[in-house]
Every structure is written in structure tokens, then in C-alpha cells.
C-alpha positions in Angstrom: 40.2 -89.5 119.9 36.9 -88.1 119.8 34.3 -90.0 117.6 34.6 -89.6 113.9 37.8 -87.9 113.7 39.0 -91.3 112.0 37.4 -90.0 109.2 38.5 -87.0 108.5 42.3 -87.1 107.8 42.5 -83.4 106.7 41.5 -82.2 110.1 44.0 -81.1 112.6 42.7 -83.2 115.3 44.9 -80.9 118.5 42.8 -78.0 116.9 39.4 -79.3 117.0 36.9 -78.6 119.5 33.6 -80.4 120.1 31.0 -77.0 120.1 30.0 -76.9 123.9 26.3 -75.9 125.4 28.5 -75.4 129.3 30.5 -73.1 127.7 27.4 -71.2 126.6 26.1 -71.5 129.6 29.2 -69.9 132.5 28.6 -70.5 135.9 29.4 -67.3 136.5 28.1 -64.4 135.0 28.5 -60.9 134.8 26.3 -58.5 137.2 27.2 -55.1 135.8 24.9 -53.1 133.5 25.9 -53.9 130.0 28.2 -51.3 128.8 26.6 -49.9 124.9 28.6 -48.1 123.3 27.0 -45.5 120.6 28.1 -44.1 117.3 26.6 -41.9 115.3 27.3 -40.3 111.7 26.6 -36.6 111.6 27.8 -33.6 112.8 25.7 -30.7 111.7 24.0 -28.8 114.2 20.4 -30.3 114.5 21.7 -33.8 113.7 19.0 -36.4 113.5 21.5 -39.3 113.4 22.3 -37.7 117.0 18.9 -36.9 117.8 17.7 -40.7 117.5 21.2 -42.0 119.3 20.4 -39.7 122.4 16.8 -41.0 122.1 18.3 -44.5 122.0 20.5 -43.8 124.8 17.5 -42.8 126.8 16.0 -46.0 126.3 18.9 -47.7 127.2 19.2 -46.3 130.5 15.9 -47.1 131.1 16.4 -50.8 130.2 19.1 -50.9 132.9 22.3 -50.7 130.3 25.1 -48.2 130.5 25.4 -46.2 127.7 28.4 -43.7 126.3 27.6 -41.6 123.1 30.6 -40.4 121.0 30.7 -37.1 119.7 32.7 -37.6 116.1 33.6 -33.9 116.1 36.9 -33.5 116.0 38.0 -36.8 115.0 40.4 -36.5 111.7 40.1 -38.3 108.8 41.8 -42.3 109.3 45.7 -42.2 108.7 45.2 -38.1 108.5 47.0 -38.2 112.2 49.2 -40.2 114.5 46.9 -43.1 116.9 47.5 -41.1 119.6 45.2 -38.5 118.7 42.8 -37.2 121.6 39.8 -38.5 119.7 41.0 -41.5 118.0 42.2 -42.8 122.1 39.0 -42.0 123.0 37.1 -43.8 120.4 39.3 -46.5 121.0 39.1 -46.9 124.9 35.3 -46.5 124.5 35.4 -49.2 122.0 37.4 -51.6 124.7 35.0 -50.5 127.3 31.9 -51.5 125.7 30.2 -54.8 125.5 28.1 -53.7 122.5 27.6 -50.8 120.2 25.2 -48.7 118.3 26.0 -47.2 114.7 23.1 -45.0 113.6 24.2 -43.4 110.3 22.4 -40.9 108.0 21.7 -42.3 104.2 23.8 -39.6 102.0 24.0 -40.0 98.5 22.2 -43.9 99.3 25.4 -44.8 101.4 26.5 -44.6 105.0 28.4 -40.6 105.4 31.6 -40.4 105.8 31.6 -39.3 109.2 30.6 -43.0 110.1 32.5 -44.7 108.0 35.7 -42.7 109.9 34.7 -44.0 113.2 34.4 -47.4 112.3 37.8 -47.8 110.6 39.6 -45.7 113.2 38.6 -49.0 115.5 41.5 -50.7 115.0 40.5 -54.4 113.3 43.2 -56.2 114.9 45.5 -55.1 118.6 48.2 -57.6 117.9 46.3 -60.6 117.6 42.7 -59.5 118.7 39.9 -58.0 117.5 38.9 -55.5 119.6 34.7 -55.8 118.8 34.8 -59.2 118.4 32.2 -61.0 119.7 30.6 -57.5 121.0 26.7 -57.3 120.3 25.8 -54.4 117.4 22.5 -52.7 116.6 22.2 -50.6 113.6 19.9 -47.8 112.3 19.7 -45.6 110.0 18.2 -42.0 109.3 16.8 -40.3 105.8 15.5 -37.4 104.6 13.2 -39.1 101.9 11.3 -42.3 102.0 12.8 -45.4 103.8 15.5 -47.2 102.8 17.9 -49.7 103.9 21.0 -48.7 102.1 23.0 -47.6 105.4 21.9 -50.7 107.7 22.8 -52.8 105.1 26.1 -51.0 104.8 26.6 -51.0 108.6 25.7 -54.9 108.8 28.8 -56.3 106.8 30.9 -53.6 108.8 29.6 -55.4 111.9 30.7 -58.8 110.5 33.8 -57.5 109.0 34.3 -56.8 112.6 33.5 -59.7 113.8 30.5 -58.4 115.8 27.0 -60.2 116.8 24.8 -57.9 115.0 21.1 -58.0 115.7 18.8 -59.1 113.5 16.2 -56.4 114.4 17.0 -53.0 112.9 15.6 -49.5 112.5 15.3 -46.9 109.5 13.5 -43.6 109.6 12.1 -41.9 106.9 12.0 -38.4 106.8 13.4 -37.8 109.9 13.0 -34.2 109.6 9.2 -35.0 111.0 10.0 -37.7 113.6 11.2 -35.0 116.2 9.4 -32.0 118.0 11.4 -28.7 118.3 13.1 -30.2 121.9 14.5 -32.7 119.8 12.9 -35.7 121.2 11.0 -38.5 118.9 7.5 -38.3 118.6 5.2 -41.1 119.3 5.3 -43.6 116.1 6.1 -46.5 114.6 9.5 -45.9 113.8 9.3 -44.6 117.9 8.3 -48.4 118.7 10.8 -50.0 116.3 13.6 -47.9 117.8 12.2 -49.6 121.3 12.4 -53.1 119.6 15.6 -52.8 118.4 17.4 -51.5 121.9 15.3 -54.4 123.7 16.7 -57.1 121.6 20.5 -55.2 121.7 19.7 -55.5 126.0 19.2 -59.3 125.6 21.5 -60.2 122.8 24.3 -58.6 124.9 23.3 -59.9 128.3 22.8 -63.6 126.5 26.5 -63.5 125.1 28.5 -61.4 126.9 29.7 -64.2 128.8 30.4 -66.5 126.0 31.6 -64.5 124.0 35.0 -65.9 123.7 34.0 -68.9 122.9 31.6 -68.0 120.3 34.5 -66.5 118.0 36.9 -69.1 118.8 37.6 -70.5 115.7 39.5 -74.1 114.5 41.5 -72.2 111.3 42.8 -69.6 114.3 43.3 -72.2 116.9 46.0 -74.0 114.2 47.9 -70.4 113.6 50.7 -69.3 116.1 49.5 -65.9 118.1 52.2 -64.2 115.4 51.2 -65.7 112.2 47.7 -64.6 113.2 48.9 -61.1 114.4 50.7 -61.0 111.0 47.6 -62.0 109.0 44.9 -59.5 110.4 47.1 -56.8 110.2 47.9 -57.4 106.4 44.0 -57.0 105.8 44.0 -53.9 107.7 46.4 -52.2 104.7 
């Protein structure tokens, strides 16, 4: 018996698991470009929610990360069609594909849109018994077209932990987006420019620095005690 389980009689002791620093540290680790997979909530024509994600994605690349932008046009509202829809099976295999996402949103009404808020609960919370973005890095920005605010990232963060995601602590908002892009659509030098840099560096190393551990950083003692079909049953009563 491991040392002070003695004194703790509530604890299922076949359950318990001594936190490890070799399973944070895997002999073997992955040599792919981390796979980022980006969200964004708009869909009018000169979208600055998209503008900034294909910036993002640009940087991205650069840093030596694969990245996959989803285009939310099209996708119907959630339960408005069957899961086998087109969009929601591609939203869906691009959220099992990734290793970490982006969700930039515009600030409408001082909340996320809807359009965002669509994508995310189209990911499904639970596929039997797992999550499918657990334990996948998250960076989160926001766009508005007044001064800054944080209403959307903060809205976007307890989504990500809802989810069950590693979201950054770094994050980016941009005020009056409308003059943060030229007429190519492309971000002007600034300091949002250099916080939306920050905030994709830090995504680059959150996700290399977990992505191998992942597992084991969700792994949890109250799931560990619960049959594969209890817990099945469980997520997928809080997905009602």
C-alpha cells in the first residue's frame, strides 16, 4: 500500500494513482507538426473574425504547426439536422484530427455570436465514453467593433474547460477591428499584431509540451472508479 493511504478510509485505494513526472516526461515523443485546428465565428463577407484566423494561420505555418481553418458556412443550427451532415462530419473529423484549436469569435451584443457558439456544441462532448478535445491545447481571441473587451474570451475560456481543454493563459482581443486590416485583408503592424504572435507562440509550446501526456493529464481518480458504461451514461446525460 502506498504511504498514507492508511489514513484515508474514504479513498478507493485500486483507483488511486500517485501523480507521475515519467509520465510527463514519454520517452517517446511525437515528431509531426502539431495539428491546430481553427474556428472562427463570422460569416459575413469581409469577416474580421476570419481575417485574424487566416492571419493566425499564417503564423502558425510559420512556427512549423499544421493548421486547418473551418469555414462555418453551411453548418445548420445544432439538433436542426441528422450528425451525419456534410458539415457537422467535417467539423467533427477536424476536431479528431487536431491536437489543439483556435476559437476567435466576434463580440455581438457583449457575447460570443452564434455562429461560434454552433461550432463548439456541434463537437460532440462525449463519443461513448470520451471526450473528443480533451486534453487538446486551446487559444482564444476575440474581435470588436468598439473598444476592447473581454466578454467573448472569457466566454470561450469556460467552453474550453467545459471541454475539458488546456486553454492558454495568453489571449488576444482587438478593438475596432475594422482598422487593424489594410484593404488585402492582412493585419497591420501593431500591438494587437504582436499579441496575436504571443498568443500562437505559447499555443506552439503548450501543445508540443502536452501532447504526449495528454492522457495522463485528464486521467482522473472519480473516472478511474466508474465502469467505461456508467461513465458513457453520465457525459451523455449532461450533453441533454
Amino acid at each position: 500500500m502506498l504511504p498514507g493511504l492508511d489514513d484515508l478510509p474514504n479513498l478507493d485505494a485500486a483507483a488511486f494513482r500517485q501523480p507521475a513526472l515519467q509520465a510527463l516526461l514519454p520517452d517517446r515523443r511525437a515528431a509531426h507538426a502539431p495539428r491546430i485546428l481553427l474556428l472562427y465565428g463570422s460569416v459575413r463577407e469581409r469577416s474580421y473574425s476570419r481575417l485574424l484566423t487566416e492571419e493566425a494561420a499564417r503564423l502558425l505555418r510559420a512556427m512549423g504547426a499544421e493548421p486547418r481553418i473551418y469555414d462555418p458556412r453551411g453548418l445548420p443550427l445544432p439538433d436542426g439536422a441528422p450528425e451525419d451532415h456534410p458539415k457537422v462530419q467535417e467539423l467533427r473529423t477536424l476536431a479528431q484530427w487536431s491536437e489543439g484549436m483556435v476559437w476567435t469569435s466576434p463580440e455581438r451584443h457583449g457575447a460570443m455570436t452564434g455562429i461560434m457558439k454552433a461550432q463548439i456544441d456541434w463537437i460532440p462532448l462525449a463519443v461513448g465514453s470520451v471526450r473528443p478535445t480533451q486534453g487538446k491545447t486551446l487559444a482564444v481571441m476575440e474581435v470588436s467593433g468598439g473598444s476592447q473587451s473581454f466578454n467573448a474570451v472569457n466566454q470561450l475560456r469556460v467552453l474550453g474547460r467545459w471541454m475539458r481543454m488546456i486553454t492558454i493563459p495568453n489571449q488576444s482581443s482587438v478593438a475596432k477591428a475594422f482598422m487593424e486590416f489594410d484593404d488585402d485583408g492582412r493585419m497591420k503592424p501593431s500591438p494587437y499584431y504582436e499579441r496575436v504572435v504571443d498568443v500562437m507562440e505559447e499555443l506552439v509550446k503548450f501543445t508540443l509540451l502536452t501532447r504526449d501526456c495528454a492522457d495522463h493529464l485528464v486521467d482522473r481518480y472519480s473516472e478511474r472508479r466508474e465502469s467505461a458504461e456508467a461513465l458513457s451514461k453520465r457525459v451523455n446525460l449532461r450533453s441533454i
